[in-house]
C-alpha positions in Angstrom: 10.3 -23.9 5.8 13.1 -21.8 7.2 13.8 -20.8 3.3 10.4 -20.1 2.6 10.6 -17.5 5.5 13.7 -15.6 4.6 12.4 -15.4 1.6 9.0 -13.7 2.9 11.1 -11.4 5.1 13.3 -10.0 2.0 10.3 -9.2 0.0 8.5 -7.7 3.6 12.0 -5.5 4.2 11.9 -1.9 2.5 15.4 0.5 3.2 14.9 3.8 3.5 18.5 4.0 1.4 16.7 2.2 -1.4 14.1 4.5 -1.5 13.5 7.7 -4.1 12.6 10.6 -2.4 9.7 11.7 -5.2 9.6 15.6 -5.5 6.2 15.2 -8.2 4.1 12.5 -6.0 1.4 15.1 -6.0 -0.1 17.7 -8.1 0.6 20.5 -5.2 4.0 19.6 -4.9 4.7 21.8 -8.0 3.1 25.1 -5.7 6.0 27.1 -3.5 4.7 26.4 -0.4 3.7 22.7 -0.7 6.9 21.2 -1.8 7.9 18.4 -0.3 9.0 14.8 -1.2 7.5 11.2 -0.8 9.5 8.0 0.2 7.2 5.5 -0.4 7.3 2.0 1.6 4.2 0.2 1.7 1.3 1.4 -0.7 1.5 4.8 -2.9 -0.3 6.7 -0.3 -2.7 9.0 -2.2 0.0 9.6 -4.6 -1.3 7.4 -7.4 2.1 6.9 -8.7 2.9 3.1 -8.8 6.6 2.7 -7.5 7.7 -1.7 -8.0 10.1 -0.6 -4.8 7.3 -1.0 -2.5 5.9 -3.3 0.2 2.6 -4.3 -1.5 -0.3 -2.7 0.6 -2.8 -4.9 2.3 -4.8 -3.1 4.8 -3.2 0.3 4.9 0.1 2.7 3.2 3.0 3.8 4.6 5.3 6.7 3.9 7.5 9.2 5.3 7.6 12.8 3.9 10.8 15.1 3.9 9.9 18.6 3.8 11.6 21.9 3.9 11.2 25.0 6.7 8.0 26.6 5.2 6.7 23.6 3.1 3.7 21.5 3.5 0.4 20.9 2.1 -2.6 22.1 0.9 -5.7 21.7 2.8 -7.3 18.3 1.1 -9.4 15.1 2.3 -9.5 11.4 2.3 -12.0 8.7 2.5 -10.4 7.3 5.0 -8.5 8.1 7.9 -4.9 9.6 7.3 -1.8 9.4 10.2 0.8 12.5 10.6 3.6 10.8 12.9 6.8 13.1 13.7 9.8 11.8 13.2 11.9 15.2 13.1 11.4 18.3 12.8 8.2 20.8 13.9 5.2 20.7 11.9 2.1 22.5 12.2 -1.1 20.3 11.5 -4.5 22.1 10.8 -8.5 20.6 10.5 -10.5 22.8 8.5 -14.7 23.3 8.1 -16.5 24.4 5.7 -16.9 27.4 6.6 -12.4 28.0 7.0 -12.8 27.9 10.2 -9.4 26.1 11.9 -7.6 24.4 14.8 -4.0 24.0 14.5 -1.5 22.1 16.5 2.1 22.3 16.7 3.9 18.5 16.9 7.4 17.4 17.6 9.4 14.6 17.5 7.2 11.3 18.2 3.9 13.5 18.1 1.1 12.2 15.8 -2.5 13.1 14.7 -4.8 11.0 13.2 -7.2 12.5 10.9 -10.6 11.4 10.2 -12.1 10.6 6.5 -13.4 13.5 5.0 -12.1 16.2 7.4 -10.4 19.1 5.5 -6.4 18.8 6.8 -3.1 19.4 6.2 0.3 20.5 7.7 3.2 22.9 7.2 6.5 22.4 8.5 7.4 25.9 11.0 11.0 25.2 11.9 14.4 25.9 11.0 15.4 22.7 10.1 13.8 20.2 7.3 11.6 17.8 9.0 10.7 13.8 8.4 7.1 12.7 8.9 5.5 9.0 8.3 2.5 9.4 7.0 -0.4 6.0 6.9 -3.9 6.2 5.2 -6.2 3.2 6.5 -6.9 1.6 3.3 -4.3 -0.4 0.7 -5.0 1.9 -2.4 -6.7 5.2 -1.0 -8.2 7.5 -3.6 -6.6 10.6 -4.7 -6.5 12.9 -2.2 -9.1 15.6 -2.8 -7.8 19.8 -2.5 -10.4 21.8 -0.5 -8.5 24.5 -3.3 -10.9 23.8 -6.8 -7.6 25.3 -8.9 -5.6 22.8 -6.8 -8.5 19.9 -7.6 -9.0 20.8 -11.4 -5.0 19.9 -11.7 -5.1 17.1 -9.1 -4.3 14.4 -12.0 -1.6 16.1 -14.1 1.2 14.6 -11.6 0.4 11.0 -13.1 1.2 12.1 -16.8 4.8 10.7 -17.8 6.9 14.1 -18.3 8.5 14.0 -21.8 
């Protein structure tokens, strides 16, 4: 039994040495402004990129997000609800109407937010320093994450092409 366990455990473990910090995981990634990179652990996220790394998802996805002083992302959606955790760093976090209209908050280390399905979101990072955040969506294999930006939307796939 004991065997059976360890075994469980080692495929349950995920290192965030082992991990690829992936610059392309979405299609705004490639936009100055909204660079930023995905360590995947559990799940793909909204990414859509398949990684054999990872902790398969069950119930939800987990990843943390390195991104630069003045990086973030652009205001998008989920079906489901999506998690901002600080780890380090200061990172401005938005909900956005219909109309533009927005609230922001400013989060810190051990902050979070939890955003609800189908609210317009995102965040930017506002310090000096690069900043970590885990990031969880409430479902094992979310849908792409849709851009409030219809440019942004039209290219939303073209990260999942293989680049030649």
């Amino acid at each position: 039994m004991s065997s059976s366990l360890s075994e469980l455990l080692t495929q349950r473990v995920a290192r965030f040495l082992d991990r690829t910090a992936d610059w392309d995981a979405f299609a705004d990634a490639r936009v100055d402004g909204y660079r930023r990179a995905q360590h995947r652990f559990i799940g793909s996220g909204a990414s859509g990129k398949t990684d054999a790394q990872v902790i398969p998802a069950e119930h939800f996805t987990l990843s943390v997000m390195f991104v630069p002083p003045g990086q973030g992302n652009a205001a998008h959606t989920h079906e489901v609800e999506e998690v901002f955790f600080v780890l380090e760093g200061k990172m401005l976090v938005f909900f956005e109407d219909e109309s533009g209209h927005r609230a922001e908050a400013v989060l810190g280390p051990w902050d979070c937010v939890s955003c609800p399905a189908n609210v317009v979101h995102g965040f930017q990072n506002v310090g000096l320093e690069p900043a970590y955040m885990q990031v969880m969506l409430g479902k094992a294999k979310p849908d792409l994450m849709t851009y409030a930006d219809p440019k942004l939307q039209q290219k939303r796939d073209e990260h999942l092409v293989t680049r030649r």
